[in-house]
Every structure is written in C-alpha cells, then in structure tokens.
PQR file of N, CA, C, O and H, with PARSE charges and radii, in Angstrom:
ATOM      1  N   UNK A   1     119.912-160.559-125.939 -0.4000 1.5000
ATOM      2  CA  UNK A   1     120.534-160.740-127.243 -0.0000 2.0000
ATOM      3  C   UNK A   1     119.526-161.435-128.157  0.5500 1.7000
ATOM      4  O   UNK A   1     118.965-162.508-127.934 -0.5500 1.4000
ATOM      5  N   UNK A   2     119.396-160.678-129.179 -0.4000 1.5000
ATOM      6  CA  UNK A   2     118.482-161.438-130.020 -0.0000 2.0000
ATOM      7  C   UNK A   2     119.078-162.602-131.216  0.5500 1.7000
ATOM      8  O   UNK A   2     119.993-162.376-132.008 -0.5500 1.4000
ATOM      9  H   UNK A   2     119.852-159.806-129.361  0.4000 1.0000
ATOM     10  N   UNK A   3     118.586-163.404-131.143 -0.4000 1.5000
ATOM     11  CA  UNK A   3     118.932-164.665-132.166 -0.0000 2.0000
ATOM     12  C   UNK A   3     117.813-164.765-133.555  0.5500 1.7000
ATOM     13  O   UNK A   3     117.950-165.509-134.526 -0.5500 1.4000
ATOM     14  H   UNK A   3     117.843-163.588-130.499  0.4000 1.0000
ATOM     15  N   UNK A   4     116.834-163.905-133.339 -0.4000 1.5000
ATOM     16  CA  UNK A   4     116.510-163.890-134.860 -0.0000 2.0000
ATOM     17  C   UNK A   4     117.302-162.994-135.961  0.5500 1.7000
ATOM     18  O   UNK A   4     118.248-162.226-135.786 -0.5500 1.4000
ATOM     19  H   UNK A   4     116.723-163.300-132.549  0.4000 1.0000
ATOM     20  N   UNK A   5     116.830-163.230-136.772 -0.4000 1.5000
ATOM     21  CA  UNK A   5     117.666-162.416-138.261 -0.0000 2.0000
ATOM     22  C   UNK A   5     116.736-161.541-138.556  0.5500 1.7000
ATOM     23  O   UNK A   5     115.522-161.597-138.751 -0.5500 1.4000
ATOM     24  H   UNK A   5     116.062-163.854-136.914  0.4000 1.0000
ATOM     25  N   UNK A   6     117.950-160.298-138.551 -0.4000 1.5000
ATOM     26  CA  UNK A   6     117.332-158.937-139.531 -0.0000 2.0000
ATOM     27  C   UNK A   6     116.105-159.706-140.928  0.5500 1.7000
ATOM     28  O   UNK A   6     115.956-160.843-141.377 -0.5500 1.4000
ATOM     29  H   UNK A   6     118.936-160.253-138.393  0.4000 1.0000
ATOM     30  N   UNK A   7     115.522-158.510-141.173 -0.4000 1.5000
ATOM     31  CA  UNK A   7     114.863-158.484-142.759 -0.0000 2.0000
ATOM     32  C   UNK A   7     116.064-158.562-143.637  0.5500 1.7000
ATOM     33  O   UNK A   7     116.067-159.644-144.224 -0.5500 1.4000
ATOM     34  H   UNK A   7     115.642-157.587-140.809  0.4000 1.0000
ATOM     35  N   UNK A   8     116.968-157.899-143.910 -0.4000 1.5000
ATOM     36  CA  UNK A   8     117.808-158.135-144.437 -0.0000 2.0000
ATOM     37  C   UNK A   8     118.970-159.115-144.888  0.5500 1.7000
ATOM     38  O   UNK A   8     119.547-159.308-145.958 -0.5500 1.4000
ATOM     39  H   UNK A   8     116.965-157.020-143.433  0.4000 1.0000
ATOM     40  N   UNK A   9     119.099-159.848-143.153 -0.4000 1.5000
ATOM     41  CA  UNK A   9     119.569-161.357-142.949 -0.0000 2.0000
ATOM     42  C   UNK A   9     118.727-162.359-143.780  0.5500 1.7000
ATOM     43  O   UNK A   9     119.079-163.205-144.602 -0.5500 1.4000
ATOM     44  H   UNK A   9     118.630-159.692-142.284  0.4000 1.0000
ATOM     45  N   UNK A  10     117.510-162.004-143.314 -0.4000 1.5000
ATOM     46  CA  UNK A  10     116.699-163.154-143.960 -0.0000 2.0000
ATOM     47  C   UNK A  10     116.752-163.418-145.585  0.5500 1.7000
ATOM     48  O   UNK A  10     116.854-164.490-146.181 -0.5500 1.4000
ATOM     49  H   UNK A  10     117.224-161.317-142.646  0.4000 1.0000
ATOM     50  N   UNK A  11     116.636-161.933-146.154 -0.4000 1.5000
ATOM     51  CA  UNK A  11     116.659-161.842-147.892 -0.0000 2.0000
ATOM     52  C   UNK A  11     118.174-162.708-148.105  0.5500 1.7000
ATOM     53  O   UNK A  11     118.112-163.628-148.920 -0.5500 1.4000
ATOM     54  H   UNK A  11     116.553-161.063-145.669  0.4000 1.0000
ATOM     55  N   UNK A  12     119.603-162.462-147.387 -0.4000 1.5000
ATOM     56  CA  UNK A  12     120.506-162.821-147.733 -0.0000 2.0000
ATOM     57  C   UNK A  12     121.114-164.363-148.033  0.5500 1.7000
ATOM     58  O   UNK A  12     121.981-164.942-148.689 -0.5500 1.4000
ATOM     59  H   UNK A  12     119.654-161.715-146.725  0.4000 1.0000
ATOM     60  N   UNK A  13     119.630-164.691-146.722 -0.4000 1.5000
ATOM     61  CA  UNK A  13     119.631-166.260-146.592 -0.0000 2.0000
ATOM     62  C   UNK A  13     118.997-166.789-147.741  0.5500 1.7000
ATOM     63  O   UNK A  13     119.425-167.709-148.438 -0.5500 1.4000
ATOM     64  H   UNK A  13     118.926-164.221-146.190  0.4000 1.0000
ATOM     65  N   UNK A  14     117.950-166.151-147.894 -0.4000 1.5000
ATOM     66  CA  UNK A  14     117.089-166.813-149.028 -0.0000 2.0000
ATOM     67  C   UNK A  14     118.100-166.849-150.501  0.5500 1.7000
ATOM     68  O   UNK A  14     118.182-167.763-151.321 -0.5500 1.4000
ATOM     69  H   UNK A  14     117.602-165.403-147.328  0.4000 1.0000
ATOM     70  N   UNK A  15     118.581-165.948-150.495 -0.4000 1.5000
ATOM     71  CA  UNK A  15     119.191-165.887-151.869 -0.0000 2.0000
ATOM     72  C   UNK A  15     120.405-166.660-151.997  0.5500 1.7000
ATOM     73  O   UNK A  15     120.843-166.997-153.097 -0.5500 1.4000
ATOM     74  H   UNK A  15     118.515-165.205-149.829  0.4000 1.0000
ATOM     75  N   UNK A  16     121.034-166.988-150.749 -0.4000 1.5000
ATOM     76  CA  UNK A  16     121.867-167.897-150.591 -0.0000 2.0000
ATOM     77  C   UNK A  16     121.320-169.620-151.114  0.5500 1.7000
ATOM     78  O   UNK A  16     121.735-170.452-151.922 -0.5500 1.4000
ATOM     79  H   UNK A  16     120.678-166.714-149.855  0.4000 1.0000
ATOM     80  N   UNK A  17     120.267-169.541-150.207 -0.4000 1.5000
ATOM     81  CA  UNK A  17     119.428-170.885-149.991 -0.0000 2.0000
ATOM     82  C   UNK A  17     119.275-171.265-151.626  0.5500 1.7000
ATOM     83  O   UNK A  17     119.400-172.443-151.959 -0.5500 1.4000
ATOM     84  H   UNK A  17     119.930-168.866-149.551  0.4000 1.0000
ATOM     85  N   UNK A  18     118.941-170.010-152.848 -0.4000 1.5000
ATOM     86  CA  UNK A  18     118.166-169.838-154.115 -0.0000 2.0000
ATOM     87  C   UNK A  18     119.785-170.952-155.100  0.5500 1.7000
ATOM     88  O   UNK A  18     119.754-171.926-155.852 -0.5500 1.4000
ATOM     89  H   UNK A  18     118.839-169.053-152.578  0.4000 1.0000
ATOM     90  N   UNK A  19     120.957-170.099-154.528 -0.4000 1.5000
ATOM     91  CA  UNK A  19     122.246-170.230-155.183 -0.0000 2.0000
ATOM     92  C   UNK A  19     122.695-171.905-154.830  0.5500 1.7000
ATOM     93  O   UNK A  19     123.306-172.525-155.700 -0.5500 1.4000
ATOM     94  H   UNK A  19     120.983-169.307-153.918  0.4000 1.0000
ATOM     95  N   UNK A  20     122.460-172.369-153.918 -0.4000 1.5000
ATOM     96  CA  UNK A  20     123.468-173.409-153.550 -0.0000 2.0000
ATOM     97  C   UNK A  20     122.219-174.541-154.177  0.5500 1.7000
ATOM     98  O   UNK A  20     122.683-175.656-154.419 -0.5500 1.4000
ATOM     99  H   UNK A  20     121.964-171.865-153.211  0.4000 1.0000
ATOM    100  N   UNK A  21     121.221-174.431-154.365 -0.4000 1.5000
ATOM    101  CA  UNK A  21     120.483-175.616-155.628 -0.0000 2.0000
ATOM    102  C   UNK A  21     121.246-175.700-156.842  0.5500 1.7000
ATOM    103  O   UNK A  21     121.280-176.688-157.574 -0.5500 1.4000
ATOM    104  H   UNK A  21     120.845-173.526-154.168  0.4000 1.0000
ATOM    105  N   UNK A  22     121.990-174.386-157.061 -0.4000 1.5000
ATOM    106  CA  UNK A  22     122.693-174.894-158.229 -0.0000 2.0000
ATOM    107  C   UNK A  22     123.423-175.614-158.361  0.5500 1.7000
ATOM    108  O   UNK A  22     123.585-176.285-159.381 -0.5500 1.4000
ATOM    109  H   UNK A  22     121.963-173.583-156.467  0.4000 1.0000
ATOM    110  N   UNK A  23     124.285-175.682-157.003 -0.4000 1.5000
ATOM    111  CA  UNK A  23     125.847-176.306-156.554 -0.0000 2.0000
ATOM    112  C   UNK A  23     125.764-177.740-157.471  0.5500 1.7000
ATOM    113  O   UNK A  23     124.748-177.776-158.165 -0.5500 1.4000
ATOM    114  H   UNK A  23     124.153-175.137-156.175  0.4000 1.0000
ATOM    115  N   UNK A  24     126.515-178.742-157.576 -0.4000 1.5000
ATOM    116  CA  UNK A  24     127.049-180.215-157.790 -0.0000 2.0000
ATOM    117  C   UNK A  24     127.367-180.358-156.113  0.5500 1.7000
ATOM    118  O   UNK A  24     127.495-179.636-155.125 -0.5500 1.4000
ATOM    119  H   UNK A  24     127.340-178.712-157.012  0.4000 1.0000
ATOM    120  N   UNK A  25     127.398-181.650-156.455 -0.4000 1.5000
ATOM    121  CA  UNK A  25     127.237-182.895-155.004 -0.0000 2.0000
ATOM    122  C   UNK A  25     128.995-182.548-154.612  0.5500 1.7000
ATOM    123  O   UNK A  25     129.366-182.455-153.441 -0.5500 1.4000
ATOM    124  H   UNK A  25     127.294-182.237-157.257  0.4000 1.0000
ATOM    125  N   UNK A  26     129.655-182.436-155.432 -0.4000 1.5000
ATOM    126  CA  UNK A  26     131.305-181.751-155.122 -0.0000 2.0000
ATOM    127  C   UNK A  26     131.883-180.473-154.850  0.5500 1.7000
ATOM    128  O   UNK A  26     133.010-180.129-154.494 -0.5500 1.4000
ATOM    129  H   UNK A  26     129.353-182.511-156.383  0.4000 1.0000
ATOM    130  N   UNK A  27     130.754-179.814-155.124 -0.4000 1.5000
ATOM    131  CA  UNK A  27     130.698-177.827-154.860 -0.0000 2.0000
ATOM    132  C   UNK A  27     130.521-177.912-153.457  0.5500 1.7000
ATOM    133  O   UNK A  27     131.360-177.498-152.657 -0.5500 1.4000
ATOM    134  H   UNK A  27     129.838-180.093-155.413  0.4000 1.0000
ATOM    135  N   UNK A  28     128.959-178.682-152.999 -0.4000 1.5000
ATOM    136  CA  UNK A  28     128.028-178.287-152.182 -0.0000 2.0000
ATOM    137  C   UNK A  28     129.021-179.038-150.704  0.5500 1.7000
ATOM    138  O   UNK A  28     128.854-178.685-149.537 -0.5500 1.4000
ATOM    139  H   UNK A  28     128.278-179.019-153.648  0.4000 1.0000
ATOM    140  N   UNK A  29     130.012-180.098-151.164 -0.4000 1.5000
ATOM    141  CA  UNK A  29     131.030-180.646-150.019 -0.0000 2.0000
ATOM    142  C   UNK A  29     132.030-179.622-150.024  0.5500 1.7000
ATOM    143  O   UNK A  29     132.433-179.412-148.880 -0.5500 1.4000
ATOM    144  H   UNK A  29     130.148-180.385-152.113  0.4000 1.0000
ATOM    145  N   UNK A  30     132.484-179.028-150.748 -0.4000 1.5000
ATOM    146  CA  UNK A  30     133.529-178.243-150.858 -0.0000 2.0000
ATOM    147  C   UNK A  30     133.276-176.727-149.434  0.5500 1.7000
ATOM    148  O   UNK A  30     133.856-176.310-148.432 -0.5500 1.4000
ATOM    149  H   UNK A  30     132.157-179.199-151.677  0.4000 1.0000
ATOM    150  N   UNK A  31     131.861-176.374-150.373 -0.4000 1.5000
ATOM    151  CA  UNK A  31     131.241-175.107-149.556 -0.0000 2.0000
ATOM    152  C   UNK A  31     130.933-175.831-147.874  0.5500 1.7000
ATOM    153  O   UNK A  31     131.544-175.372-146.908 -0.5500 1.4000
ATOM    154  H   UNK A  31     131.390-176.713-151.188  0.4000 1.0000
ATOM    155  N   UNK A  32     130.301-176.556-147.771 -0.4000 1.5000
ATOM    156  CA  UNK A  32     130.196-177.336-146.485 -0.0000 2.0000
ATOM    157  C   UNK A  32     131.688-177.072-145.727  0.5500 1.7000
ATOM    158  O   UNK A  32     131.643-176.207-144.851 -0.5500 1.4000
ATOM    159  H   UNK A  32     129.805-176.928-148.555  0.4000 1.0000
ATOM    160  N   UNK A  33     132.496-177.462-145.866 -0.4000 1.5000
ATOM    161  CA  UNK A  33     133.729-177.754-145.309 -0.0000 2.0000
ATOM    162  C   UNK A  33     134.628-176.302-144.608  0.5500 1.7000
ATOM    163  O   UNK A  33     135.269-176.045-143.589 -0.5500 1.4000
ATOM    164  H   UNK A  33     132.533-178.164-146.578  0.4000 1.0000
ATOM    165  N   UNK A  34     134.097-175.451-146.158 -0.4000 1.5000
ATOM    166  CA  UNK A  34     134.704-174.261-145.511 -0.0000 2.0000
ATOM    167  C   UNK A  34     133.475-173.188-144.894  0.5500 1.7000
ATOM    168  O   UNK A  34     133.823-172.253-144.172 -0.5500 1.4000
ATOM    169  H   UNK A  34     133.576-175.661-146.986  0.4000 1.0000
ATOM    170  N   UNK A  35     132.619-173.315-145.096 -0.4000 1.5000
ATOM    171  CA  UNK A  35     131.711-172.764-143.906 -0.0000 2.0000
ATOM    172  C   UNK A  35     131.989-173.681-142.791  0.5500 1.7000
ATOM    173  O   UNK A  35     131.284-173.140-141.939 -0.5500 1.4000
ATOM    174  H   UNK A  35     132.336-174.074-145.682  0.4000 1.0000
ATOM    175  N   UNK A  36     132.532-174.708-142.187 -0.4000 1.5000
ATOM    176  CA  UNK A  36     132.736-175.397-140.871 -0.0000 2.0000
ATOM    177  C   UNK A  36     133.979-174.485-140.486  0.5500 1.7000
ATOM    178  O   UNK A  36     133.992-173.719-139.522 -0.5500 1.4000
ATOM    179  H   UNK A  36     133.105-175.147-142.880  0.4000 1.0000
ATOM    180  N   UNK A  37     134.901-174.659-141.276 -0.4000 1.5000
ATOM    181  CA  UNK A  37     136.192-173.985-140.898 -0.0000 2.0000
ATOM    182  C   UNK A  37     136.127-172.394-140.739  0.5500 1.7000
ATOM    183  O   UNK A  37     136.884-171.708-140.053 -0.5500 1.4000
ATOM    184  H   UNK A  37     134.890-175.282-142.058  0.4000 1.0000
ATOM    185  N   UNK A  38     135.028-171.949-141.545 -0.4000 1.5000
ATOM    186  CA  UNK A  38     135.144-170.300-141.326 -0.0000 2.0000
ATOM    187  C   UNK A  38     134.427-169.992-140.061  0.5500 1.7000
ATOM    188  O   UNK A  38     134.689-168.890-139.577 -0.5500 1.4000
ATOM    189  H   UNK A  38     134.413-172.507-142.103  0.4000 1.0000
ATOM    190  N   UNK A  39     133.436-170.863-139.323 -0.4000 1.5000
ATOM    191  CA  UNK A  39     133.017-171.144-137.822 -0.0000 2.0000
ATOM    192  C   UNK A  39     133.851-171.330-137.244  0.5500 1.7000
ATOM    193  O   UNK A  39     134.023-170.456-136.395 -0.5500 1.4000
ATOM    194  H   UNK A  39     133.223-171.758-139.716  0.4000 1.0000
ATOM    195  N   UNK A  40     134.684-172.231-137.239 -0.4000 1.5000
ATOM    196  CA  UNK A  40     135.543-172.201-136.308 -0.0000 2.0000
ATOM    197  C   UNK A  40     136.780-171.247-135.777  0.5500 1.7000
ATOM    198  O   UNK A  40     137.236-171.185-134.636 -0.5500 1.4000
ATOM    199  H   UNK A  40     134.545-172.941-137.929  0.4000 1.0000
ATOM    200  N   UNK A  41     137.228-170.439-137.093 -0.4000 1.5000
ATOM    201  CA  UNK A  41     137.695-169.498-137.012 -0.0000 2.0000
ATOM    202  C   UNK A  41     136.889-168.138-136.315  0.5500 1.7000
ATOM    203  O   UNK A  41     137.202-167.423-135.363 -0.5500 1.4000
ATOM    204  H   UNK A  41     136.857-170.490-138.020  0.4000 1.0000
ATOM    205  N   UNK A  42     135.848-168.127-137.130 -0.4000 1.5000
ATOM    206  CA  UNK A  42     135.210-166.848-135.773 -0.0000 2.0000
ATOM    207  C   UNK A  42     134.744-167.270-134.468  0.5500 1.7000
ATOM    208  O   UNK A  42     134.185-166.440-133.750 -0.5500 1.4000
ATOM    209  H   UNK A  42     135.594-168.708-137.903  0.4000 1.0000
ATOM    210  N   UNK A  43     134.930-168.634-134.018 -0.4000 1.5000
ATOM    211  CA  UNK A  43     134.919-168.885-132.896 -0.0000 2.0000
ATOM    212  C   UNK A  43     136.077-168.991-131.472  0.5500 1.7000
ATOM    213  O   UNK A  43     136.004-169.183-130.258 -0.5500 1.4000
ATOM    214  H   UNK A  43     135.384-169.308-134.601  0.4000 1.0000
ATOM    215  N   UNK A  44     137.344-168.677-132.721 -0.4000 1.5000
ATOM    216  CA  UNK A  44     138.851-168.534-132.222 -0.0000 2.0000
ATOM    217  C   UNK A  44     138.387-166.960-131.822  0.5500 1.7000
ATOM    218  O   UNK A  44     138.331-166.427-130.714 -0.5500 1.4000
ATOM    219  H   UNK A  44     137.403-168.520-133.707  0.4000 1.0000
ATOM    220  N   UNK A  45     138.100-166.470-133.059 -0.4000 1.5000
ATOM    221  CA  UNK A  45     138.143-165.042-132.665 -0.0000 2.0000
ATOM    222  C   UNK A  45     137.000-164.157-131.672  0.5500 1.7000
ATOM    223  O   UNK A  45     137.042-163.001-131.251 -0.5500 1.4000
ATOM    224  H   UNK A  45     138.145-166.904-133.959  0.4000 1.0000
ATOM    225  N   UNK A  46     136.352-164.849-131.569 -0.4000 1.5000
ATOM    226  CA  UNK A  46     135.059-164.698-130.716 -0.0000 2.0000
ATOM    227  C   UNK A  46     135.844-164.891-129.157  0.5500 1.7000
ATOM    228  O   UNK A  46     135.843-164.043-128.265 -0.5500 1.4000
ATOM    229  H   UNK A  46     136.318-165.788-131.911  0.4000 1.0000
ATOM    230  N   UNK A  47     136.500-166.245-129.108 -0.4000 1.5000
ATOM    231  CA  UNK A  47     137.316-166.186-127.713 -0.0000 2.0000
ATOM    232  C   UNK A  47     137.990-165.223-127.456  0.5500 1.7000
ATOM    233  O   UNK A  47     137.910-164.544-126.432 -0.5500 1.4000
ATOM    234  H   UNK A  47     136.500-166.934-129.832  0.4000 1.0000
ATOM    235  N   UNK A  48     138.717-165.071-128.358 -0.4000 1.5000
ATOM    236  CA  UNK A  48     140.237-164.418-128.547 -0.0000 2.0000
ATOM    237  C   UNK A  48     139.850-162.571-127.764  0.5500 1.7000
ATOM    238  O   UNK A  48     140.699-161.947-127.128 -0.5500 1.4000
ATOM    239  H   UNK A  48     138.781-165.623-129.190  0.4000 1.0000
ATOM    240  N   UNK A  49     138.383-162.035-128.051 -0.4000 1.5000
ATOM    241  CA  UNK A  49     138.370-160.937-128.321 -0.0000 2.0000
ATOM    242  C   UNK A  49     137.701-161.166-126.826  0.5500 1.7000
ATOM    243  O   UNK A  49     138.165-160.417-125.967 -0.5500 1.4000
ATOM    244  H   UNK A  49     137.693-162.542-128.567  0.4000 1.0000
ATOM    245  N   UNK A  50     136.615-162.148-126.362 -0.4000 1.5000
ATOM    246  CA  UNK A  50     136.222-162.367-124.935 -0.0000 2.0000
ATOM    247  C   UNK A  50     137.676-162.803-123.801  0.5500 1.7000
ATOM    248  O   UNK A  50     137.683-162.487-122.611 -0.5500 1.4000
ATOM    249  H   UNK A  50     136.238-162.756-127.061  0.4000 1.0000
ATOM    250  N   UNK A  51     138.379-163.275-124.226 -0.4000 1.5000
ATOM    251  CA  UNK A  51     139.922-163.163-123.240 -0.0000 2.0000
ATOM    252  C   UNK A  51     140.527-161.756-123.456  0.5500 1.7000
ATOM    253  O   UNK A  51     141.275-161.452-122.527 -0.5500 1.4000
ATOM    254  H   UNK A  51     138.373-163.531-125.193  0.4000 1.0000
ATOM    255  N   UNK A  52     140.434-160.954-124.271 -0.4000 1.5000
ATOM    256  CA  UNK A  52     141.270-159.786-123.929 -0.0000 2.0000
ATOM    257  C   UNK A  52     140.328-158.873-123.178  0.5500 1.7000
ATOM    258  O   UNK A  52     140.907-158.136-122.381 -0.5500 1.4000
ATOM    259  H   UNK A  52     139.827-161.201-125.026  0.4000 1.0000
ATOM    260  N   UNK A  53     138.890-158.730-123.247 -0.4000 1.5000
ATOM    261  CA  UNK A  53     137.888-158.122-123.260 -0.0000 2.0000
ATOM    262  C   UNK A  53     137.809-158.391-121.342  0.5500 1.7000
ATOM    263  O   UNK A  53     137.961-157.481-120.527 -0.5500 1.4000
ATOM    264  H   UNK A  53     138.419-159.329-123.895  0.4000 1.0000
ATOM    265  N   UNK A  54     137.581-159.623-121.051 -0.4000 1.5000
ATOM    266  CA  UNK A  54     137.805-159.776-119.744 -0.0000 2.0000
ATOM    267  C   UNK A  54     138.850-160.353-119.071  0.5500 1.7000
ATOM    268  O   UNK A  54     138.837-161.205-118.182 -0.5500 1.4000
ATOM    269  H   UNK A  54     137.458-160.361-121.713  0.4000 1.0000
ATOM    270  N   UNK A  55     140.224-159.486-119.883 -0.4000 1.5000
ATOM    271  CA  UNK A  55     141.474-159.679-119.271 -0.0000 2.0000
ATOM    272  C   UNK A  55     141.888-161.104-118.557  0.5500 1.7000
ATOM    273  O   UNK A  55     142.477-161.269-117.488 -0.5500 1.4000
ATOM    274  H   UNK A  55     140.235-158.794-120.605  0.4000 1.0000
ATOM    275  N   UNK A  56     141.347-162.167-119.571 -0.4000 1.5000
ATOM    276  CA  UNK A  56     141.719-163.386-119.202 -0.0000 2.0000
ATOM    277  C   UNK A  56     143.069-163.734-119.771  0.5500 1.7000
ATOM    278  O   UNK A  56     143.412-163.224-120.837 -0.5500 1.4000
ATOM    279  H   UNK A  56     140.869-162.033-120.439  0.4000 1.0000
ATOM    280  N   UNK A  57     143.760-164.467-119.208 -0.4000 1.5000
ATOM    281  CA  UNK A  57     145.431-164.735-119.292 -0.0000 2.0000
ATOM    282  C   UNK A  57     146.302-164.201-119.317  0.5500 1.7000
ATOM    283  O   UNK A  57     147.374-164.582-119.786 -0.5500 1.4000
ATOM    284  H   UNK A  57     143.481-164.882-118.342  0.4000 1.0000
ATOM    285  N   UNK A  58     145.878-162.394-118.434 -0.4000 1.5000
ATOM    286  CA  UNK A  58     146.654-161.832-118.424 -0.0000 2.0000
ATOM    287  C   UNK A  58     147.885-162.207-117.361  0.5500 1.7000
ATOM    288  O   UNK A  58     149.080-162.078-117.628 -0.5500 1.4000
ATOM    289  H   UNK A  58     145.007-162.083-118.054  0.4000 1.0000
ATOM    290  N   UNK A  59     147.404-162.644-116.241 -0.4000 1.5000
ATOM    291  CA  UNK A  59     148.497-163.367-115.298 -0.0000 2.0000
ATOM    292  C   UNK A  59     149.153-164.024-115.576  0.5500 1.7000
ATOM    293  O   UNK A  59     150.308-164.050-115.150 -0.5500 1.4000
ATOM    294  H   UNK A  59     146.434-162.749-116.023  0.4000 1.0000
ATOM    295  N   UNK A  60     148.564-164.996-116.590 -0.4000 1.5000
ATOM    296  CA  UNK A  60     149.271-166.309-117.293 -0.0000 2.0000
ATOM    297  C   UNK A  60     150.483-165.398-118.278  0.5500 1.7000
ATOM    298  O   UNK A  60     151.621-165.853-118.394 -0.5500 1.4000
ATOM    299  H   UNK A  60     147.626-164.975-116.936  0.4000 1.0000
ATOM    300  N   UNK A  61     150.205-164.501-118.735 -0.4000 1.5000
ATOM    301  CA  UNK A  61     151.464-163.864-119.809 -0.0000 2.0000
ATOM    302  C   UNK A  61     152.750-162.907-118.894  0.5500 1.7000
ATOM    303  O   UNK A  61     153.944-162.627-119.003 -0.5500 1.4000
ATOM    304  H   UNK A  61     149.281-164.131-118.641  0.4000 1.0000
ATOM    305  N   UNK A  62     151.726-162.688-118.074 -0.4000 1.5000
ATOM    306  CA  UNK A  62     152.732-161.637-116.850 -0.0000 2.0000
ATOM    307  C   UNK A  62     153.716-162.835-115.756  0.5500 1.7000
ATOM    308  O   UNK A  62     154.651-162.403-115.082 -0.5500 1.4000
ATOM    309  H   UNK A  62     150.756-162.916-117.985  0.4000 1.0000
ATOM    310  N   UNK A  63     153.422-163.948-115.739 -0.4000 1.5000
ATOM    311  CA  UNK A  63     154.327-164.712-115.291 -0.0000 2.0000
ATOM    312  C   UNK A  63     154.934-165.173-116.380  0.5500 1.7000
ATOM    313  O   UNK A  63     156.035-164.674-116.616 -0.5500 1.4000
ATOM    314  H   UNK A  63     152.662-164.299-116.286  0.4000 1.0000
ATOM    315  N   UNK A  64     154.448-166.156-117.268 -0.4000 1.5000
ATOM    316  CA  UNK A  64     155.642-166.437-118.562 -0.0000 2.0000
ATOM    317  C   UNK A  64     156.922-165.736-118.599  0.5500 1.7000
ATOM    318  O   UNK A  64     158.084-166.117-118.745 -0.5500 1.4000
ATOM    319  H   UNK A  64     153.554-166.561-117.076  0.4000 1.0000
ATOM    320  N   UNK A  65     155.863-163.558-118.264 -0.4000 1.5000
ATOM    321  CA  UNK A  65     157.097-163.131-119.233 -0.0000 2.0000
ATOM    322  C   UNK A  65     158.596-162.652-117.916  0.5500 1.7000
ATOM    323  O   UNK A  65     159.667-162.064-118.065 -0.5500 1.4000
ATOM    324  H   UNK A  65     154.920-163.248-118.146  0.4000 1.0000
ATOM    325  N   UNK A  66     158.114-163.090-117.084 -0.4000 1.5000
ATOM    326  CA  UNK A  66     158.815-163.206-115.460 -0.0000 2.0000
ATOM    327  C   UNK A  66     159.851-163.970-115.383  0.5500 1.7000
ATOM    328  O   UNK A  66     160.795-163.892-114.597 -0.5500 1.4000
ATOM    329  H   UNK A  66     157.244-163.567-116.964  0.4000 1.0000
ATOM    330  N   UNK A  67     159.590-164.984-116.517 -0.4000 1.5000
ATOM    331  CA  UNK A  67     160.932-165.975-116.245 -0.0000 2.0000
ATOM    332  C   UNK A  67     162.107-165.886-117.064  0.5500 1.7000
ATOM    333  O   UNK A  67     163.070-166.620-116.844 -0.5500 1.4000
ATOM    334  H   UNK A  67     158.824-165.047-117.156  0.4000 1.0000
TER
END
C-alpha cells in the first residue's frame, strides 16, 4: 500500500496549504476541529466497512437476534 500522494494529491494539497494563509486565528480553529471530526468519521467508516468485509460481529448479531 502506498502512503505517498498522487501528482494530483499533491497540487490539491498545495492549493489547500495556498488557501488556509488566508484563514483568521477563528476560521483556521473552526476548520481544525472539523477536519478532526471528519477523521474520525471515516475512521467509523473505515471499521464499519473492515467488520462487514471480514464478517466480524456477525455471531454477535446472530445471537442477539436469538433471544
């Protein structure tokens, strides 16, 4: 698995990197906060899709639904 960035990644970063000098000290907390939270959300979903993917909790739902 590669962990570097496309050419394309990279331009997207830069231009990102170009935009957020503009930010205020109250933008740049704002944007902070929800890039943490939008990680953590694709990290729900990152699980979410590795538990169905290798049929994890499927026992756990097939007993629940037993009782």
């Amino acid at each position: 698995m590669s962990q570097e960035l496309s050419l394309e990644q990279e331009f997207e970063l830069q231009a990102f990197d170009q935009r957020i000098q503009e930010l205020s000290e109250a933008e740049s907390k704002e944007l902070l906060g929800d890039l943490y939270k939008h990680n953590m959300v694709q990290a729900n979903v990152f699980r979410a899709l590795l538990k169905d993917a290798w049929g994890i909790d499927q026992d756990l739902k097939q007993a629940l639904e037993a009782r």
